[in-house]
C-alpha positions in Angstrom: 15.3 68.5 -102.1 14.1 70.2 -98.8 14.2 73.0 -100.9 10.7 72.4 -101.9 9.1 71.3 -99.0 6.3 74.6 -97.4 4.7 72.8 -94.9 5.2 74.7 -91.7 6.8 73.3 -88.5 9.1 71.7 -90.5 13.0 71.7 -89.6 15.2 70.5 -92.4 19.0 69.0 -92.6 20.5 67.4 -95.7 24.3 66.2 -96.4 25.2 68.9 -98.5 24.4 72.2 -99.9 23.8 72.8 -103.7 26.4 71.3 -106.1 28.2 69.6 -103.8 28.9 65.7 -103.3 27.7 63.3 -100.3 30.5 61.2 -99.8 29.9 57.8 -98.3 32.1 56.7 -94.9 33.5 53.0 -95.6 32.3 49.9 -97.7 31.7 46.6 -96.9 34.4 44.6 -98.3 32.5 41.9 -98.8 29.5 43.1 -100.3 31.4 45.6 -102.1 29.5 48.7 -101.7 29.4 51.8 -99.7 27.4 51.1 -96.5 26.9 54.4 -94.8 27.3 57.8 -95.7 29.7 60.5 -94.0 26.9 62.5 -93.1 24.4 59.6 -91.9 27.5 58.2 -89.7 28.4 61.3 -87.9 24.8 61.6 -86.9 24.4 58.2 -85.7 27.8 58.9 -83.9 26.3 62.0 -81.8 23.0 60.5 -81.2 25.0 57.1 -79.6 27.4 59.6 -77.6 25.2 62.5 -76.4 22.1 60.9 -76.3 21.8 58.8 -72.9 18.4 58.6 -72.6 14.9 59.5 -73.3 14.9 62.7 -70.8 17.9 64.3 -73.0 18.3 67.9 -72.7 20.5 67.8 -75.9 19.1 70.3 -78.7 19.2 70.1 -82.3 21.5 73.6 -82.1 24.0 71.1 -80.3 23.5 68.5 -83.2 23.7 71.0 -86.1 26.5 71.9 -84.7 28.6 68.8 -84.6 28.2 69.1 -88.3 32.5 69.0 -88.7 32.9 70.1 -92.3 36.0 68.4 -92.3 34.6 65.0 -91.1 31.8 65.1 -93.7 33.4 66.6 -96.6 31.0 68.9 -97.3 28.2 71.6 -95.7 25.8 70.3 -94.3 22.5 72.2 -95.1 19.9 73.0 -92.5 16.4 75.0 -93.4 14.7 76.9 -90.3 12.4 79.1 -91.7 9.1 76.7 -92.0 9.8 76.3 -88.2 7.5 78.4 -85.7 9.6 80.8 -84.2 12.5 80.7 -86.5 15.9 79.5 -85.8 16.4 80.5 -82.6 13.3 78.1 -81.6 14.3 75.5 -84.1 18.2 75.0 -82.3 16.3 74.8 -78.8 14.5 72.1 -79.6 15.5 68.8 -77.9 16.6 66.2 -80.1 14.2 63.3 -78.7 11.5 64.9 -79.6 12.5 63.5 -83.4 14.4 60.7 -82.6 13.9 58.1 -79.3 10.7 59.7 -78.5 8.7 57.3 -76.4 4.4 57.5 -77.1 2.1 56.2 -74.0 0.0 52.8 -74.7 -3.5 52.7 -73.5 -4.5 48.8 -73.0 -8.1 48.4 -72.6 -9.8 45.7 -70.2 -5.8 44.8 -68.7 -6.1 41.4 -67.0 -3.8 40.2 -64.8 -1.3 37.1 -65.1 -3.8 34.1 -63.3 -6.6 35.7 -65.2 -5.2 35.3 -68.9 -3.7 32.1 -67.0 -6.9 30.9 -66.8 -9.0 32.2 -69.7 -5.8 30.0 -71.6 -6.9 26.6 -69.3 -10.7 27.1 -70.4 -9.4 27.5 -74.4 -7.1 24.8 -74.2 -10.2 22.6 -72.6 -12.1 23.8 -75.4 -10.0 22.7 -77.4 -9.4 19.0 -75.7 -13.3 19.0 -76.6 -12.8 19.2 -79.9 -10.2 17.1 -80.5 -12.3 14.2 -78.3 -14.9 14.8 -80.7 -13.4 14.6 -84.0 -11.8 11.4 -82.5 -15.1 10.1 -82.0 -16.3 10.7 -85.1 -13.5 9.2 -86.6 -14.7 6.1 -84.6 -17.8 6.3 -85.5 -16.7 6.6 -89.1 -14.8 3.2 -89.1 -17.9 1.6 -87.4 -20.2 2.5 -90.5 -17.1 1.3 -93.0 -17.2 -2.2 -90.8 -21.4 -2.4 -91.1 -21.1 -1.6 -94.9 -18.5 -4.1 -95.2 -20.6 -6.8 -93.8 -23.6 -5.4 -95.8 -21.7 -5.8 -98.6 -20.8 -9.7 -98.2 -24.5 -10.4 -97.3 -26.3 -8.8 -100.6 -26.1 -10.8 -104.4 -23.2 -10.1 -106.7 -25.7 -8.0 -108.8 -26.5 -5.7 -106.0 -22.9 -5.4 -104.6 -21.4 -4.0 -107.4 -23.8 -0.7 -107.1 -24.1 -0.7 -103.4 -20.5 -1.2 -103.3 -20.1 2.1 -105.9 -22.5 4.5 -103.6 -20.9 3.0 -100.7 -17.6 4.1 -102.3 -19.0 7.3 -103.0 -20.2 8.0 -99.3 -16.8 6.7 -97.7 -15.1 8.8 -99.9 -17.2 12.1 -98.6 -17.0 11.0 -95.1 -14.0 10.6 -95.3 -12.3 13.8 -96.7 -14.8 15.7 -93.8 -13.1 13.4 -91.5 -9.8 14.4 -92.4 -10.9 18.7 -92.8 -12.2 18.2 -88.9 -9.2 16.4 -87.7 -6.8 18.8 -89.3 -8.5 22.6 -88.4 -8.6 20.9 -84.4 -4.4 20.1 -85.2 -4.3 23.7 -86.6 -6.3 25.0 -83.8 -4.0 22.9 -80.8 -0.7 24.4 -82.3 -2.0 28.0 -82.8 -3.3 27.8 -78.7 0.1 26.3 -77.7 2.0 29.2 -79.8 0.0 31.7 -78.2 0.6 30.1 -75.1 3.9 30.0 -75.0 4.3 33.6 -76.0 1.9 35.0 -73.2 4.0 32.9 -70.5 7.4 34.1 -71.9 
């Protein structure tokens, strides 16, 4: 396949050359399948051996040539000439600049531990607010039910019976926006106390 590629700086390896097989290493019993290739596991096995650390001085020469014929059961196939600089500059390269290369993180507007400590304090007041307030509308809430009860026993049959069905109607609405409010504030507490928890781990 790598055959095809033409964009430049590119350095290219593959399992085998032309015609030949990739053979896989061992199967999983269990799942009954081939897990790993020979050619995937050798690499893996330098890269755990001769790679300590990020600084590496190990070059993809080295690597290329760990290929063991033998091991893999075929040729391994590397492409150089897409490379700036050829082969010679390709097998200098160090390998961590492909693999375990570490990028820098810029954090903007970095606070430190007692300030997120306390911009969490002053959203989980926040928060204590809202829940007070759905609780007091809630109150509220069973306050008009009780005057609407009484209403209802104080007014003629004829007049209960409608009252009673827009009374109904009104509980019913007041109700369901009771239960949205108290919910979101529930949804809100747990998402703050995830967050929470994360930031002090």
């Amino acid at each position: 396949m790598y055959g095809q590629f033409y964009t430049p700086n590119i350095i290219a390896t593959g399992s085998s050359a032309l015609h030949q097989s990739s053979y896989s290493h061992h199967a999983d019993q269990d799942v009954g399948v081939a897990v790993i290739d020979r050619w995937t596991y050798y690499n893996l096995e330098f890269l755990e051996q001769q790679i300590g650390s990020t600084s590496s001085n190990v070059t993809l020469g080295q690597l290329f040539d760990s290929y063991d014929p033998v091991k893999v059961h075929s040729d391994a196939g590397i492409r150089y000439d897409l490379f700036s600089g050829g082969e010679a500059e390709a097998r200098n390269r160090k390998v961590v600049d492909f693999f375990g290369n570490v990028q820098g993180v810029e954090v903007d507007d970095a606070k430190t531990g007692e300030d997120s400590l306390a911009e969490w304090k002053a959203d989980l007041l926040a928060l204590k607010a809202l829940m007070e307030k759905s609780r007091d509308m809630m109150q509220e809430l069973n306050n008009v039910t009780a005057d609407v009860e009484f209403a209802e026993a104080t007014v003629a049959p004829s007049q209960a019976e409608e009252h009673a069905f827009g009374t109904a109607k009104l509980l019913d609405q007041a109700s369901t926006w009771g239960k949205q409010a108290i919910g979101g504030a529930a949804l809100l507490a747990l998402g703050a106390l995830w967050t929470l928890s994360s930031v002090l781990d």
